[in-house]
N, C-alpha and C positions, 0 to 999 in steps of 0.2 A: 504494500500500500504506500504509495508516492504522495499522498495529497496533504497540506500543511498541518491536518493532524497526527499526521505520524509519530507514535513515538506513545501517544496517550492511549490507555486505555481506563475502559470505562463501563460501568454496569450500569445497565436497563433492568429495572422491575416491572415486568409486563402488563402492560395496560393498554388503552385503545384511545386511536384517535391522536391526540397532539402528543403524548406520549414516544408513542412509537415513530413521528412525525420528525419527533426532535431527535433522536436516535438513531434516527438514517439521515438527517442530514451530519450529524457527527461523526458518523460510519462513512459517508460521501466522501469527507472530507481526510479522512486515511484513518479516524480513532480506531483500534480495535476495541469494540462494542461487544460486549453479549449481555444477550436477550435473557434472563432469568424468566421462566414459566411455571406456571403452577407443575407438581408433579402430575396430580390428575388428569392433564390434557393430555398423556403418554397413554394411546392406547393401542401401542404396538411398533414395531416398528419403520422406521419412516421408509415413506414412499422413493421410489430412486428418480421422482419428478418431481421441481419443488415446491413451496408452498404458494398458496394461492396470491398472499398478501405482500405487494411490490413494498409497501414500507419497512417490512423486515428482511432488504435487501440489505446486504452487505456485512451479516453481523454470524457469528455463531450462536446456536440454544443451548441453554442450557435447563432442565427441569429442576426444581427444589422444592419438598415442602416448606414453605416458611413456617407455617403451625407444629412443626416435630423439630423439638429442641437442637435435634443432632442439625437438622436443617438452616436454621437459623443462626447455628453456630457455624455451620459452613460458610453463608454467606458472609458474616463477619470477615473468616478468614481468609477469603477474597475481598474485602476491603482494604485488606491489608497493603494487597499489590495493586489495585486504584488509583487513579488521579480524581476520579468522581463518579458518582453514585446519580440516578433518576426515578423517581417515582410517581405515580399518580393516580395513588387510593386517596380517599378521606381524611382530614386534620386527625391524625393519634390513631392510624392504624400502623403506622411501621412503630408509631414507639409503642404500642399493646404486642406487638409480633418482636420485641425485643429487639429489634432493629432500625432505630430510631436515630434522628441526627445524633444525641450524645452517646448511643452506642456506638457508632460508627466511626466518632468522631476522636474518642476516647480509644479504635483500634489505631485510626490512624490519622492524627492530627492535621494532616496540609488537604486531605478529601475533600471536595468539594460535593454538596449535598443538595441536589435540584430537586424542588416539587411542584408538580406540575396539578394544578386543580383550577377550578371553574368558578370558586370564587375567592379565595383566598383561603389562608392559615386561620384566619381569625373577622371579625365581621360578625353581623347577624345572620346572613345568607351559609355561614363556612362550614357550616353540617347538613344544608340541605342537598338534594339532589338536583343536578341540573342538567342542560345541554345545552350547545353551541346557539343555539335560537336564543335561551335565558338569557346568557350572560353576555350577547352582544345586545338585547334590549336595558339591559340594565345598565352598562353600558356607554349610552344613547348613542349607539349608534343604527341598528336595527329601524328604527323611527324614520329612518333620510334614506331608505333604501325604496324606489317604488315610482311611480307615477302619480302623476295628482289625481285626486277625486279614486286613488285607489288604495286599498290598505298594504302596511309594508310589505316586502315581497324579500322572504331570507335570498341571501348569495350563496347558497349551500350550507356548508359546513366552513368555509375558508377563513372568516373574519376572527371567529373566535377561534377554535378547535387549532387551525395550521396558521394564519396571521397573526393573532393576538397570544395564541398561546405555544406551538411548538418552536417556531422562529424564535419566540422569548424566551422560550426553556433555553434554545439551542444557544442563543446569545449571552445569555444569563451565565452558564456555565463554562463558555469561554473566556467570559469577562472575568469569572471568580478565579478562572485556572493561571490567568495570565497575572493576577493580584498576589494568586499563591505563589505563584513564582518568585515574585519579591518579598511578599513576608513571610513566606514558609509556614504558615494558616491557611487551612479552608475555612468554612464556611458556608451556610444555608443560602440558597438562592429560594424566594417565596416568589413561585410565576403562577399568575391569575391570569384564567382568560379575558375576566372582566379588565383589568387593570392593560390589559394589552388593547384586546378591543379598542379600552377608551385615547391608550397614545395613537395608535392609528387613526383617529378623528381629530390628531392636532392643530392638522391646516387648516380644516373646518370651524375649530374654534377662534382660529383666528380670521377666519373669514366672518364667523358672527359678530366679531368684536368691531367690524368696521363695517355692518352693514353689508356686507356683501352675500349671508346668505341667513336666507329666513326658514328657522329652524321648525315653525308654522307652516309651510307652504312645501309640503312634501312633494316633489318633480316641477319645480316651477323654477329652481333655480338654474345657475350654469352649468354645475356637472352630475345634474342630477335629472337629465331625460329633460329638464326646463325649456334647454336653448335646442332652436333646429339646428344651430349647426353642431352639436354634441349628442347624437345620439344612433340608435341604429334606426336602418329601412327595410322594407319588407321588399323585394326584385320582383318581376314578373315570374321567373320558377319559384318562389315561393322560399328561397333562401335571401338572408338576411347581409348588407353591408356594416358598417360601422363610420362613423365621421367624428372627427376632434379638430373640427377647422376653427378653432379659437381668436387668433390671432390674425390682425386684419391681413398680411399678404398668401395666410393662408385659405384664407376665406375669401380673396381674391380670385385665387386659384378653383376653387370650388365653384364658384357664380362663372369662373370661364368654359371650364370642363363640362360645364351641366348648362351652357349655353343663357344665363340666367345674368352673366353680365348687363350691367346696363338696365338692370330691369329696378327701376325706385322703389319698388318696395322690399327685396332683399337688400337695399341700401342704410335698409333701418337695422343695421344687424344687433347691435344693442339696445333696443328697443324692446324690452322684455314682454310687454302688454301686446306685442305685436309677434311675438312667439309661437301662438297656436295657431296662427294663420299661416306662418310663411313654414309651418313643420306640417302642415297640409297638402300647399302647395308642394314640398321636398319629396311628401310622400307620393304624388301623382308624376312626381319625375322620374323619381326612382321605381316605380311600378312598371315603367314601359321599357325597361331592359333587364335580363338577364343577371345573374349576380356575374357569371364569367365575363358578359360584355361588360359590365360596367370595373370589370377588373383592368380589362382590355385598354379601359380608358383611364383609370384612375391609379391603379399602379405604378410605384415607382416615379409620383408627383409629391410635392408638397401643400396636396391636398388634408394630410394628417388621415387618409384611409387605410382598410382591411377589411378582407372579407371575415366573415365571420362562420368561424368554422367548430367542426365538432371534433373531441379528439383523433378521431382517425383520421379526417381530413387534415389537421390540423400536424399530423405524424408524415403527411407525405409531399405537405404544401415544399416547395421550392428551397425558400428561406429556410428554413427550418433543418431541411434535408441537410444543406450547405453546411450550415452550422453542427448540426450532431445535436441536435437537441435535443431528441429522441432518438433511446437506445434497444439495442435485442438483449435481454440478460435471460439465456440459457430459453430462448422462444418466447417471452413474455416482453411485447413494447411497452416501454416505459419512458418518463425525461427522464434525460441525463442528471448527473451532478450540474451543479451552478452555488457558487458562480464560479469563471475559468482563472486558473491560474498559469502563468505564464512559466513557472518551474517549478511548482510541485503540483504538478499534473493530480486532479482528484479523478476515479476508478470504481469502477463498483466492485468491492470485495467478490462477491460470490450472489449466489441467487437466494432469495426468502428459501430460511431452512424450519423445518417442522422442530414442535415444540419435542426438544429432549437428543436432540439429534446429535448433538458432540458434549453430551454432559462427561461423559469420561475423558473426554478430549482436553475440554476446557480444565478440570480440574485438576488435570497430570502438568499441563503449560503452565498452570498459576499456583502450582506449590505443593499439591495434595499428596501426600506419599501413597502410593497405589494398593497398600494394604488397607489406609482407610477409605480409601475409594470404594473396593469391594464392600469394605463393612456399610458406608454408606448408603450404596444399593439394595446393600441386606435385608438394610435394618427399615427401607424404603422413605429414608431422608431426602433421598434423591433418585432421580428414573432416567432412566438411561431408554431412547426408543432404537 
């Protein structure tokens, strides 16, 4: 593994969602990762095809009960050989499993200790249950996602779950590793999807603050479906463009291409009261061509366009191709690592491995003396598939 994280390794507590999110991009980046798995998901041995889920690419599995003593003490004792630890159960489930920041922290002092949860450590919300819809409304940002005169409309899972929270787990424990480095202390990282969520709405708060976006007026603003010239179009096949002609020479270029120069009334371009008329007009222009012709014409301008494509389209478009942005790991496309580095080239370790797949593996590499491995297995502390 060549990519800037080399050299660190690093334990996942398995979990779903931003979790395992933040632990393939750590593993992208050259960490060697492993996946800690409940022992009970071992129920046999693994398949010679790999697992289904592209976010547990790059890492080895390994199974452990954490609820059998022997278990718990195992993973301690891979703490030991750690630069940092991830989790993402509930406030005061790893310290009732004996495995808590001052357990871990007291095996091995410079650890860096990530928890990854949906509303923090602490708060009124931090023991209830939640999901990526919750905590990006909580938030506010769920509220400005939508069209007018319609109710919000979630952006999948990306804002909280992988924007607000795995990126910030992932970030978070970079930060603390690069801090450890000079004081020779780890430390807790507390990543909240909420708290992420809500710095991702920065700009926006500073665009309330002067007036420029009315936090009332859901799709009415600039970058929120508001402006005709920021939004997508429906084409005559029935697929969709996209437009970000913001700026007047690029909105110049758009009134040229689509023949609409010259015409006074898309002369009002910041004329917001004047928005649902001329995003009428946009749509009856863009209705009469093709999404390919209007590729034909709009490509590769500074018109600020793209078509708007679905992942598979999206795996084979041109650009794309070019770049490697999309990869085959072991018959399953996938993106690449991102972002690039110009010499320590990031890689994808290996392909999503099943839960328990190198537990004897991992435990012989990080210290185990292989009598107690066996007993380990015995004594069913750990599963081996």
């Amino acid at each position: 593994m060549a990519g800037p994280l080399s050299g660190y390794r690093i334990i996942e507590i398995a979990g779903i969602g931003p979790g395992p999110f933040a632990a393939m991009l750590l593993a992208d980046m050259g960490a060697e990762v492993i996946r800690v798995e409940r022992a009970q998901s071992v129920r046999g041995p693994a398949p010679d095809t790999p697992y289904y889920d592209v976010m547990l690419r790059g890492r080895r599995n390994i199974a452990v009960d954490l609820k059998h003593p022997d278990g718990a003490a195992t993973l301690l004792d891979l703490v030991e050989h750690a630069d940092a630890l991830i989790e993402g159960f509930r406030p005061g489930v790893m310290e009732r499993l004996g495995i808590g920041p001052d357990q871990c922290l007291g095996r091995n002092p410079k650890l860096v200790f990530g928890r990854m949860t949906g509303w923090g450590q602490t708060g009124p919300y931090s023991q209830a249950a939640g999901h990526d819809i919750n905590y990006i409304s909580l938030a506010g940002a769920l509220a400005h996602f939508g069209r007018a005169g319609e109710a919000p409309v979630p952006p999948l899972n990306m804002v909280g779950d992988f924007g607000g929270g795995g990126m910030f787990l992932a970030y978070g424990v970079v930060c603390a590793l690069l801090e450890a480095q000079r004081s020779g202390v780890g430390q807790v990282v507390d990543t909240a999807m909420v708290d992420g969520a809500a710095v991702l709405m920065s700009m926006f708060w500073s665009f309330k603050e002067i007036g420029a976006f009315d936090e009332n007026a859901r799709g009415t603003n600039l970058l929120d479906t508001g402006a005709h010239f920021y939004d997508v179009y429906r084409c005559a096949d029935g697929h969709y463009i996209s437009l970000g002609s913001i700026e007047s020479q690029f909105y110049a270029e758009l009134m040229r291409l689509t023949g609409l120069d010259g015409d006074a009334e898309f002369a009002r371009q910041m004329d917001k009261e004047y928005w649902p008329h001329l995003k009428d007009r946009l749509t009856q222009v863009f209705g009469t061509k093709t999404r390919d012709e209007w590729c034909a014409i709009m490509e590769h301008t500074d018109v600020c366009f793209a078509p708007v494509l679905t992942m598979s389209e999206a795996a084979e478009h041109p650009h794309n191709v070019e770049r490697g942005t999309f990869i085959d790991v072991a018959g399953m496309k996938q993106p690449a690592p991102a972002p690039r580095f110009s010499r320590t080239v990031p890689e994808v370790a290996g392909a999503p491995a099943h839960p328990g797949q190198h537990t004897r593996e991992i435990l012989a590499d990080w210290g185990i003396p292989a009598d107690r491995i066996e007993q380990l297995v015995a004594d069913r502390a750990v599963a081996d598939a």
